[in-house]
C-alpha positions as a Markdown table, in Angstrom:
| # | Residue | x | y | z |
|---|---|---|---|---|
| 1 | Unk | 0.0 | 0.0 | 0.0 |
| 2 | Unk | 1.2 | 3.3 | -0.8 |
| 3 | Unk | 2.6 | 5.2 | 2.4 |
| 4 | Unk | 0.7 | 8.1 | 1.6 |
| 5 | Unk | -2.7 | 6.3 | 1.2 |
| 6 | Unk | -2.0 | 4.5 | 4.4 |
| 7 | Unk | -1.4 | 7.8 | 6.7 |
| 8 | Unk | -4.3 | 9.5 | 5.1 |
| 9 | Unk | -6.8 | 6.7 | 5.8 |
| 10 | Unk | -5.0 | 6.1 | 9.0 |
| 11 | Unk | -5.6 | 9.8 | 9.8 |
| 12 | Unk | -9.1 | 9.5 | 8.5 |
| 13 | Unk | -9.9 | 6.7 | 11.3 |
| 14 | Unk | -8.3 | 8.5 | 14.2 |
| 15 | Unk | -10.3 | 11.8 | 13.0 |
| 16 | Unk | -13.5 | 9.4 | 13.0 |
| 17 | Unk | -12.5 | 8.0 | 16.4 |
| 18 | Unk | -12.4 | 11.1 | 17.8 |
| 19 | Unk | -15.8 | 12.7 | 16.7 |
| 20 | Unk | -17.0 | 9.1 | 18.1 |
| 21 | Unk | -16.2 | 9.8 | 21.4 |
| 22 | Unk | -16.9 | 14.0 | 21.3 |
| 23 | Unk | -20.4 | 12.9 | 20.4 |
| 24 | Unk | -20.6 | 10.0 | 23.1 |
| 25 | Unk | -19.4 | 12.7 | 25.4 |
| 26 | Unk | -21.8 | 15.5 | 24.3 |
| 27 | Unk | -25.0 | 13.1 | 23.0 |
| 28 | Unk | -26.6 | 13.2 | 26.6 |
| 29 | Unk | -26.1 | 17.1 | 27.2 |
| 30 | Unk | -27.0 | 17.7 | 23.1 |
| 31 | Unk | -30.9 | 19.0 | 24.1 |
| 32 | Unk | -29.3 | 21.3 | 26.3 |
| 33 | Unk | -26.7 | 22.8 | 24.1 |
| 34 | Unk | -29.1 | 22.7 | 21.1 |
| 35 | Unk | -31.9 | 25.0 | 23.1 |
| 36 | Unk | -28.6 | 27.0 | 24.3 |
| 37 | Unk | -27.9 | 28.1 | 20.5 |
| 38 | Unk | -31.4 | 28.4 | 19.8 |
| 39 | Unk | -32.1 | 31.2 | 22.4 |
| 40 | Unk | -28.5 | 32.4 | 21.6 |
| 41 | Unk | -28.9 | 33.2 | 18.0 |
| 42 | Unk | -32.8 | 34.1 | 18.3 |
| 43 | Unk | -31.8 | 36.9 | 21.1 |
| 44 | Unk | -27.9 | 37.8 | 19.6 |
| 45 | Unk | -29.3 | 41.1 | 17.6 |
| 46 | Unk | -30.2 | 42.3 | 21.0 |
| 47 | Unk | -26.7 | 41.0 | 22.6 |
| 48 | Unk | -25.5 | 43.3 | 19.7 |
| 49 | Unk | -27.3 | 46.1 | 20.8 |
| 50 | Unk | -26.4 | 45.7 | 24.7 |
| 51 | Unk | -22.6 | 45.6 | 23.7 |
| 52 | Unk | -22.7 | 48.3 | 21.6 |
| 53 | Unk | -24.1 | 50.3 | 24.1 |
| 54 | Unk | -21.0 | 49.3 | 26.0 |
| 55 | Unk | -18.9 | 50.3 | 23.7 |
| 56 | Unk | -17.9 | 47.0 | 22.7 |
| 57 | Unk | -17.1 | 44.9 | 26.2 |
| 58 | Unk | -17.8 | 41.2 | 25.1 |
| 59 | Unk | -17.4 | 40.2 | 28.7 |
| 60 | Unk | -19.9 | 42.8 | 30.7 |
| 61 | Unk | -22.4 | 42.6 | 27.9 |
| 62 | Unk | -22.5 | 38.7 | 28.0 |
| 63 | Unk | -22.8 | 38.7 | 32.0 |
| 64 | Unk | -25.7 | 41.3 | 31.8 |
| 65 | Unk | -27.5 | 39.7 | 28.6 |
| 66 | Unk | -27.3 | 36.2 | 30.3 |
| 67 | Unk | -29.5 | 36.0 | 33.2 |
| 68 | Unk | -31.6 | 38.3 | 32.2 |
| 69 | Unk | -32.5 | 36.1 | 29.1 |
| 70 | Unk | -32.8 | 32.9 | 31.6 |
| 71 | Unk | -35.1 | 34.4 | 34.2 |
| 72 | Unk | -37.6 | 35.9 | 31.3 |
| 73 | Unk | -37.8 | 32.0 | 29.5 |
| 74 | Unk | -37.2 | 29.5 | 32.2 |
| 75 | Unk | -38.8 | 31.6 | 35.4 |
| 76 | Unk | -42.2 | 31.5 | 33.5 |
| 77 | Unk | -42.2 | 27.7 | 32.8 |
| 78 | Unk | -41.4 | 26.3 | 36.4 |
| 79 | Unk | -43.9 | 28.6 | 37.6 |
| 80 | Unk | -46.5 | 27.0 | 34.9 |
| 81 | Unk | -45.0 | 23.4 | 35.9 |
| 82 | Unk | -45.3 | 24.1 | 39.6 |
| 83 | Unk | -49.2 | 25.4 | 39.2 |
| 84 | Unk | -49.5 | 22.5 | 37.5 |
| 85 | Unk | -48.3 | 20.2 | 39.8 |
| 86 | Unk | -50.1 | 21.5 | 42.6 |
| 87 | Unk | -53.3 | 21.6 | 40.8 |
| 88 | Unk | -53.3 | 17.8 | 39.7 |
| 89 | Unk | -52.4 | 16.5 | 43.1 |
| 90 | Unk | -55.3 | 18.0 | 44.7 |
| 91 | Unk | -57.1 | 16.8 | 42.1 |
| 92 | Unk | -56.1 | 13.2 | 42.3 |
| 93 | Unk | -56.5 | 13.4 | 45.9 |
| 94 | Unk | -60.4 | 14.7 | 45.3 |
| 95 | Unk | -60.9 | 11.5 | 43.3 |
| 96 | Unk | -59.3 | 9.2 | 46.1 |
| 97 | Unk | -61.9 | 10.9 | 48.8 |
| 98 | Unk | -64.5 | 10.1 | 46.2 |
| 99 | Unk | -63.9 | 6.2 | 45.9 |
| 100 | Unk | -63.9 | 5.8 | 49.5 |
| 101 | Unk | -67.0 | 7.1 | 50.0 |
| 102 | Unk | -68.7 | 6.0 | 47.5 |
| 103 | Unk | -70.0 | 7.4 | 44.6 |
| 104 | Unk | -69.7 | 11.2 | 44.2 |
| 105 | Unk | -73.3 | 13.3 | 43.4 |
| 106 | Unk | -72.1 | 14.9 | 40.9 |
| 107 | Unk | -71.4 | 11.7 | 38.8 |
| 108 | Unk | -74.6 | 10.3 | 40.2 |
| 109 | Unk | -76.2 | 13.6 | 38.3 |
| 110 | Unk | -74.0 | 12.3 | 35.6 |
| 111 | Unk | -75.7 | 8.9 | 35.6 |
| 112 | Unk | -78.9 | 10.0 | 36.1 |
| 113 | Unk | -78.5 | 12.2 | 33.3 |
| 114 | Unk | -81.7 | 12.2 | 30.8 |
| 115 | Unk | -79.3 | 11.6 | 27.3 |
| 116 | Unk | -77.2 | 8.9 | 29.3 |
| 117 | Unk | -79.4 | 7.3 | 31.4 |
| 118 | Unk | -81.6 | 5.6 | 28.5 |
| 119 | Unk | -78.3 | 4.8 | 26.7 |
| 120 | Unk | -77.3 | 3.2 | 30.1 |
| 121 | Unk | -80.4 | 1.0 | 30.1 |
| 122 | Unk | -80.1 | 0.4 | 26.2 |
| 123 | Unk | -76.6 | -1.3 | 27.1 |
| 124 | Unk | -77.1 | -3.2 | 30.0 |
| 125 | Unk | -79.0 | -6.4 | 28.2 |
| 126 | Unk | -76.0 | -6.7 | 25.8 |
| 127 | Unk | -73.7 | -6.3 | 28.6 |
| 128 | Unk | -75.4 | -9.2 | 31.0 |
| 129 | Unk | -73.1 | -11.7 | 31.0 |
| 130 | Unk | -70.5 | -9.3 | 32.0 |
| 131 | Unk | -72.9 | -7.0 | 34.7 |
| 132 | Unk | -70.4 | -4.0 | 34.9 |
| 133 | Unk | -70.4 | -2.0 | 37.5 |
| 134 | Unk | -70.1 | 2.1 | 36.4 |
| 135 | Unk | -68.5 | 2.9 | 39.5 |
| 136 | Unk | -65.9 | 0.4 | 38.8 |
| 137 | Unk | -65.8 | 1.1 | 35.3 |
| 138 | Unk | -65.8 | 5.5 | 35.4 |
| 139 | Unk | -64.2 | 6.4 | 38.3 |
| 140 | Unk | -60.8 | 4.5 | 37.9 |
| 141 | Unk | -60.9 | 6.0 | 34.5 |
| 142 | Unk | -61.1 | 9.1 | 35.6 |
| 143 | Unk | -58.1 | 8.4 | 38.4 |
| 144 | Unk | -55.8 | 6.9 | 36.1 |
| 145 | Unk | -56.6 | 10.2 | 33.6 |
| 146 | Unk | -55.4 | 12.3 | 36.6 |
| 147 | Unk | -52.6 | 10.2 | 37.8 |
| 148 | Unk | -51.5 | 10.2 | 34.1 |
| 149 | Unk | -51.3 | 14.2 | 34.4 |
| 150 | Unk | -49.8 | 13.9 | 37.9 |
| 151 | Unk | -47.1 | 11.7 | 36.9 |
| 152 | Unk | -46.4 | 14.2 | 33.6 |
| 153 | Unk | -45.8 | 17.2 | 36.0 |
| 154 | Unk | -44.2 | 15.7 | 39.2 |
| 155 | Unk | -41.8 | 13.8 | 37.2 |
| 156 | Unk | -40.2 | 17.5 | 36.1 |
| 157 | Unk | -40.1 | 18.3 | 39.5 |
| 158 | Unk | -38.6 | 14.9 | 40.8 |
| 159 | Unk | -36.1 | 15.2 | 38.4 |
| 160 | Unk | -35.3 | 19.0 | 39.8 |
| 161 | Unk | -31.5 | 18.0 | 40.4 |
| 162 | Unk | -30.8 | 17.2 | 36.7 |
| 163 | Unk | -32.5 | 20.0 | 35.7 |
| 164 | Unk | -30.7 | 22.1 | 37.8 |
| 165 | Unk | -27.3 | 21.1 | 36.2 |
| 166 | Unk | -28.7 | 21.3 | 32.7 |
| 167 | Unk | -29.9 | 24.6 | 33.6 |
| 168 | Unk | -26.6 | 25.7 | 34.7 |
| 169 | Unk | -24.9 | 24.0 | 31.5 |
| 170 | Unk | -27.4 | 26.0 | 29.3 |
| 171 | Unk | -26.5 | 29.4 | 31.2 |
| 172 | Unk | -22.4 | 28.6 | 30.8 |
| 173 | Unk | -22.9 | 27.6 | 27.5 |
| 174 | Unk | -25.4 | 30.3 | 26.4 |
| 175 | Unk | -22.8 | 33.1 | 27.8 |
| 176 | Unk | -19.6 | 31.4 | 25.6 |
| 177 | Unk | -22.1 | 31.9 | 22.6 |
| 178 | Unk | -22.5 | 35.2 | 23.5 |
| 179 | Unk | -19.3 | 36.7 | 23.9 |
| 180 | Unk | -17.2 | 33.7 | 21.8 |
| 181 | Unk | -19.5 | 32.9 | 19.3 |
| 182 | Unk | -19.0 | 35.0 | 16.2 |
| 183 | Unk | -15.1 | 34.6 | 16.7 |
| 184 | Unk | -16.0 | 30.7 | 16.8 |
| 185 | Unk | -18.1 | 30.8 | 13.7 |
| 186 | Unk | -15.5 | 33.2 | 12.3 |
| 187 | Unk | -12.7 | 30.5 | 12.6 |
| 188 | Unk | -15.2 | 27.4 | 11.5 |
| 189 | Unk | -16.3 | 28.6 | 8.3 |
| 190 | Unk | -12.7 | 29.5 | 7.7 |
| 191 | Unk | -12.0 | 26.0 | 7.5 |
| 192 | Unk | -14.7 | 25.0 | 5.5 |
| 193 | Unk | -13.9 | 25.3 | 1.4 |
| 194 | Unk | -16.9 | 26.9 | 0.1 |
| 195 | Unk | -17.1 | 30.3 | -1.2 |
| 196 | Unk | -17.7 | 33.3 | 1.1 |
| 197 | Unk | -21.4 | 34.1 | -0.5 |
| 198 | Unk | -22.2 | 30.3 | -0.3 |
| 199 | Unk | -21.9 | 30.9 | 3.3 |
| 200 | Unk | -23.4 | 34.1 | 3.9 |
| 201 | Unk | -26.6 | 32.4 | 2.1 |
| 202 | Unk | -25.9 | 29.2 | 4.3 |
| 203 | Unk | -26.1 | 31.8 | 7.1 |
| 204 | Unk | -28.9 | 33.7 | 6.1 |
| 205 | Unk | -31.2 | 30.5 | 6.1 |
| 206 | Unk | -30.1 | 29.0 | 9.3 |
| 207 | Unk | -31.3 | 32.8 | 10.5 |
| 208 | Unk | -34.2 | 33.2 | 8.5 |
| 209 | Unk | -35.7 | 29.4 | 9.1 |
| 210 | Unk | -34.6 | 29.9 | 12.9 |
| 211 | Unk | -36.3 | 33.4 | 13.4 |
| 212 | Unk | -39.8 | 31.7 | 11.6 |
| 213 | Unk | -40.0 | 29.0 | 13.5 |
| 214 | Unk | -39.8 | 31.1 | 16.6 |
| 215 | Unk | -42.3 | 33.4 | 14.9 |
| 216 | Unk | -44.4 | 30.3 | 14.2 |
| 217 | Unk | -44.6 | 28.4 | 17.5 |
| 218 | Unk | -44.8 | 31.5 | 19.6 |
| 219 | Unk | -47.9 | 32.4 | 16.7 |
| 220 | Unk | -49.5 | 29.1 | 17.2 |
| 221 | Unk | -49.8 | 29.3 | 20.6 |
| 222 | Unk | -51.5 | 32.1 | 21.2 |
| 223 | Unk | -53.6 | 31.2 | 18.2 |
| 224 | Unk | -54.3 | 27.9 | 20.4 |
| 225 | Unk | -55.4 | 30.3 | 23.9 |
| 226 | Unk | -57.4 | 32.2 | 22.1 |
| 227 | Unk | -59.1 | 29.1 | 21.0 |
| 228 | Unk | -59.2 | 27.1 | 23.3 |
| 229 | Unk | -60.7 | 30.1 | 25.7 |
| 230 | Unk | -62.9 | 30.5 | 23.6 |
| 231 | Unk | -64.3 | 26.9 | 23.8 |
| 232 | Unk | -64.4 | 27.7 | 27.9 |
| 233 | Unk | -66.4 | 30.5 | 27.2 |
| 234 | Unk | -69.1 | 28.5 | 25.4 |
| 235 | Unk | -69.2 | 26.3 | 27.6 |
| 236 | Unk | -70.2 | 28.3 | 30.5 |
| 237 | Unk | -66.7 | 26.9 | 32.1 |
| 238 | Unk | -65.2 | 29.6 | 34.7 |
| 239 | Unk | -62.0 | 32.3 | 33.8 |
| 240 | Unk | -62.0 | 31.6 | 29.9 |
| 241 | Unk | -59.3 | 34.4 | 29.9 |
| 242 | Unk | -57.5 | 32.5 | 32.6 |
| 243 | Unk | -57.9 | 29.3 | 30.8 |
| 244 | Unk | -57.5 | 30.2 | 27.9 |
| 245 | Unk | -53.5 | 31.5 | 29.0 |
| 246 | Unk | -52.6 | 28.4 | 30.5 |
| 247 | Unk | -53.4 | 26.6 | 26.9 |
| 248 | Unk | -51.1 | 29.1 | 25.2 |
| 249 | Unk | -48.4 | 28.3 | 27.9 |
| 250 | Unk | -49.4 | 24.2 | 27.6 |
| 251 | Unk | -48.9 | 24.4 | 24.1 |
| 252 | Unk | -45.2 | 24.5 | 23.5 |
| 253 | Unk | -45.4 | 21.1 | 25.9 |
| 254 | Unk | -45.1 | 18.0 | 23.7 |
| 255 | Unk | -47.6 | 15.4 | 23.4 |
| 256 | Unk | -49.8 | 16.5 | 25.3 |
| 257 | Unk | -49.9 | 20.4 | 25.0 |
| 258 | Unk | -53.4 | 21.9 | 25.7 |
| 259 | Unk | -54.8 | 18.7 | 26.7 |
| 260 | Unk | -53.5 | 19.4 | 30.3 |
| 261 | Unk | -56.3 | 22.4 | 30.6 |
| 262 | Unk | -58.9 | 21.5 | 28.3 |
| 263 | Unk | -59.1 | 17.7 | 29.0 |
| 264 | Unk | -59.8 | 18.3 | 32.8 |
| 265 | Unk | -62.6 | 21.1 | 31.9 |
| 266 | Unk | -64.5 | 18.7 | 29.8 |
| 267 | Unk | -64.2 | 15.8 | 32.4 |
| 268 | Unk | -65.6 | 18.6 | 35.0 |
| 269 | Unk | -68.4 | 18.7 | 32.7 |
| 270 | Unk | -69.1 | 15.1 | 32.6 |
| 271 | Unk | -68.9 | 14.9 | 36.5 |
| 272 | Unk | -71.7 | 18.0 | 36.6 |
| 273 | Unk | -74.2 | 16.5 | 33.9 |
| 274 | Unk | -73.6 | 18.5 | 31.4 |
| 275 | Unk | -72.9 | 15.9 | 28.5 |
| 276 | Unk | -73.4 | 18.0 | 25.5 |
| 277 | Unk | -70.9 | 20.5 | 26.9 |
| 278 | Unk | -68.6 | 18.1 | 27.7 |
| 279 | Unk | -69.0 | 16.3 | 24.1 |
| 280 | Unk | -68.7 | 20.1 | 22.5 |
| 281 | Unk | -65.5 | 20.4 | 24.6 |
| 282 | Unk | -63.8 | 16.9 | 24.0 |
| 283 | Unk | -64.3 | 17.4 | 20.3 |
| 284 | Unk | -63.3 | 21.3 | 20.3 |
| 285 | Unk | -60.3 | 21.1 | 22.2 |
| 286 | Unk | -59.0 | 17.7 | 20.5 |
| 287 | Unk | -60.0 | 18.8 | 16.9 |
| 288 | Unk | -59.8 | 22.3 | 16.5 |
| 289 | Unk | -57.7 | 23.3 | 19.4 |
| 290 | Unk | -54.9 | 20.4 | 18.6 |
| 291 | Unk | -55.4 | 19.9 | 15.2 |
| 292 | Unk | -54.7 | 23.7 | 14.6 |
| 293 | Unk | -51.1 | 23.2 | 16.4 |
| 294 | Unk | -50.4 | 20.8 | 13.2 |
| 295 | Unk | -52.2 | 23.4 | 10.3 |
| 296 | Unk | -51.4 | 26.6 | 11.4 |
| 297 | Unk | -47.6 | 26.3 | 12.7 |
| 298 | Unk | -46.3 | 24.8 | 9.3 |
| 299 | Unk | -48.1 | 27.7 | 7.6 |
| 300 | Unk | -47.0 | 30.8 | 9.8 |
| 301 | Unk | -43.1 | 29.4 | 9.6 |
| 302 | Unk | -43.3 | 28.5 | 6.1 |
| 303 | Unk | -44.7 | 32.2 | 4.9 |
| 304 | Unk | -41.9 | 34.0 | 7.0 |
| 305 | Unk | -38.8 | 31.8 | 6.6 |
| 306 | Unk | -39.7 | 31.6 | 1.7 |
| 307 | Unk | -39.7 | 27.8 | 1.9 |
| 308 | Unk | -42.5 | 25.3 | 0.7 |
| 309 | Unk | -44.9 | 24.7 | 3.2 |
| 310 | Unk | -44.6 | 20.5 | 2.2 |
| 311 | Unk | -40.5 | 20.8 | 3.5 |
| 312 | Unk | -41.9 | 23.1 | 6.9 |
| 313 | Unk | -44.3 | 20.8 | 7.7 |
| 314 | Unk | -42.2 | 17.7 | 7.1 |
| 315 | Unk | -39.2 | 19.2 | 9.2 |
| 316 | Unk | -41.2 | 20.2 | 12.1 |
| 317 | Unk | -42.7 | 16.4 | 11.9 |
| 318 | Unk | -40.3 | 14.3 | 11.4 |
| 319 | Unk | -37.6 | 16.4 | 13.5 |
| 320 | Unk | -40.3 | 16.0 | 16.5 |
| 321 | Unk | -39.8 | 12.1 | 16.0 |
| 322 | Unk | -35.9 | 12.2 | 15.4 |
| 323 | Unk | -35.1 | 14.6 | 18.1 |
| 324 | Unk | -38.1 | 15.4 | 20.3 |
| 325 | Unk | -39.1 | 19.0 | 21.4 |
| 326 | Unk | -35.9 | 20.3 | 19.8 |
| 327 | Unk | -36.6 | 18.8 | 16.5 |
| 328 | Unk | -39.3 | 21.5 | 15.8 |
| 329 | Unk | -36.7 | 23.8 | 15.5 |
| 330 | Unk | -34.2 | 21.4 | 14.4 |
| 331 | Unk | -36.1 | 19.8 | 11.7 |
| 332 | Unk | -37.0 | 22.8 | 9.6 |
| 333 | Unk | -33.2 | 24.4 | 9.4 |
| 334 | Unk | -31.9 | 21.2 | 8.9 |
| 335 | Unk | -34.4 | 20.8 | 5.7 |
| 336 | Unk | -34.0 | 24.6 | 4.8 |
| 337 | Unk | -30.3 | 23.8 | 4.7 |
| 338 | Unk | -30.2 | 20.7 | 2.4 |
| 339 | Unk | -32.9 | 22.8 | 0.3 |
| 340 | Unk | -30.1 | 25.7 | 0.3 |
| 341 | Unk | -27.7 | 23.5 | -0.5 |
| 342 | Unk | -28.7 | 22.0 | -3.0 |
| 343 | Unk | -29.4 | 25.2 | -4.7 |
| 344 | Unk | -26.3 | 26.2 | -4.5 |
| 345 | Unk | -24.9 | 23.4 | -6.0 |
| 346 | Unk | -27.1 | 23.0 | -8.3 |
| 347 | Unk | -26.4 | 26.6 | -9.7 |
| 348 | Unk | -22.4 | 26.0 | -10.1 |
| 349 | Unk | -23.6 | 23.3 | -11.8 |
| 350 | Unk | -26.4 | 25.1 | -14.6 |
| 351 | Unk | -25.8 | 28.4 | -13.8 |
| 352 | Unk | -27.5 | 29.6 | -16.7 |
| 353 | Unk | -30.7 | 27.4 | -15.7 |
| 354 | Unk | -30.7 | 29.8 | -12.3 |
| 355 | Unk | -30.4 | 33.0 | -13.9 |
| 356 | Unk | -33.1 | 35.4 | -12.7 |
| 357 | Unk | -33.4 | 33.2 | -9.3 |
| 358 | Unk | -32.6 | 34.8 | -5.3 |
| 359 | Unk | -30.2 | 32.7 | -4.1 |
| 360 | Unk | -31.7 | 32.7 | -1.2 |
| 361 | Unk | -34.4 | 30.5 | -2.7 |
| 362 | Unk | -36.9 | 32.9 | -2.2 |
| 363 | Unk | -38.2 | 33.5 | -6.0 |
């Protein structure tokens, strides 16, 4: 074998060892650093304006911008979490008074109710053989539905420790990226071999795509409040205002998103005996409140970041599947930069086929 051949594949193997082990060392903190760089690039024009007012000190602008970027996303959310934890404990706990003693009035309303009682007596000669008992039947439903939620939102707070150092990692990492991070970009794209324009479109899509999807999600969930109060407010249901916040908050929650406010109100409505309100709001909140999360969030990100709503919609998709919460950012740039790419390439390749075009793909 040539001895040139063999030190460059040899050097090829060690290089490939040792992104191995950076990621096995990084993969479990990558959630954390990913959110880091999202909120560091989404808030660096106003780093920019903070250090300029400074007169240029990286350091002091980085230490002020920091914390108070921290306290205005994460103080919000463990309040929301906390609420929320409180709220389903006392309501599990409600539900435990009621099985042991007996059956609560308001689900004997329930049962007595004129549109389910007939369809109670209509069932019970198919269902002989297996004589259910409601009480057995609806009220561990009902229990396991609230332990489901109360298991969601104490498990945050068991895990409080590992937050806490994530938290912390996030804050370090997020300060680095403020005061380091353009000299870091600076010296990474020097080492790249493409052309300084193919990079500063490269660039503007990671911006543009990252800036929409921002635009989108914070977009969609106030479209999703306003909704969902609105379906609160029909219903006769207390505080639709009030209600209707908390969904917009629930919403960035994965998997179950405004399900954690509306989902309770329509079992309260069960429990009084109002069935068609309850229907209304189980049908409302899981078609039109979490249906719109999936119809309107592709459309708002894919008007303001120029791409085709089919590549949005399959990025913010398939990146929740690949990558989890993060992948609805994630998924959309990464799409918008293979799009991006392969216009560029694609160009050097026909470049009179691409006369005429933005090379920023957007017409």
């Amino acid at each position: 074998m040539d001895r040139r051949l063999f030190v460059t594949l040899t050097v090829f193997s060690a290089l490939l060892a040792l992104l191995f082990l950076v990621y096995t060392i990084l993969s479990p903190l990558l959630d954390t650093l990913g959110w880091s760089a999202v909120v560091g690039i989404s808030t660096f024009p106003l780093y920019r304006r903070l250090r300029g007012r400074l007169r240029g000190r990286d350091t002091l602008a980085a230490s002020l911008m920091t914390p108070a970027v921290i306290v205005m996303l994460v103080l919000p959310f463990l309040v929301f979490v906390s609420v929320l934890a409180g709220e389903s404990i006392r309501f599990y706990q409600l539900l435990e008074k009621s099985a042991a003693s007996g059956l609560p009035v308001a689900l004997k309303d329930f049962l007595s109710h004129p549109y389910i009682s007939p369809l109670i007596e209509r069932a019970m000669p198919y269902m002989s053989t297996v004589e259910p008992d409601i009480r057995a039947v609806l009220l561990p439903a009902v229990k396991n539905i609230a332990s489901t939620l109360l298991s969601y939102s104490t498990a945050i707070i068991r895990n409080v420790f590992f937050m806490l150092i994530k938290l912390v990692i996030m804050v370090i990492a997020l300060f680095f990226l403020y005061r380091d991070g353009e000299r870091a970009l600076g010296r990474f794209m020097s080492v790249l071999t493409v052309k300084g324009e193919d990079i500063a479109v490269l660039l503007g899509t990671v911006k543009r795509v990252l800036s929409a999807v921002i635009y989108g999600i914070l977009l969609t969930c106030v479209v999703q409040g306003v909704l969902g109060g609105a379906g609160f407010l029909i219903c006769g249901l207390p505080s639709p205002v009030l209600f209707g916040s908390l969904m917009a908050v629930a919403a960035v929650i994965p998997v179950v998103g405004t399900a954690l406010i509306w989902l309770p109100g329509a079992l309260y409505l069960f429990a009084q005996g109002d069935v068609l309100q309850g229907v209304f709001l189980l049908v409302w909140g899981g078609v039109v409140v979490g249906m719109s999360d999936n119809l309107i969030r592709p459309l708002f990100i894919s008007g303001k970041a120029h791409m085709p709503i089919l590549v949005i919609a399959l990025g913010v998709l398939g990146g929740i599947f690949a990558f989890g919460p993060l992948g609805v950012i994630g998924g959309p740039i990464v799409l918008a930069v293979a799009v991006a790419i392969f216009g560029l390439y694609s160009r050097r390749i026909s470049p009179e086929g691409q006369a005429g075009q933005d090379p920023r793909g957007e017409g």
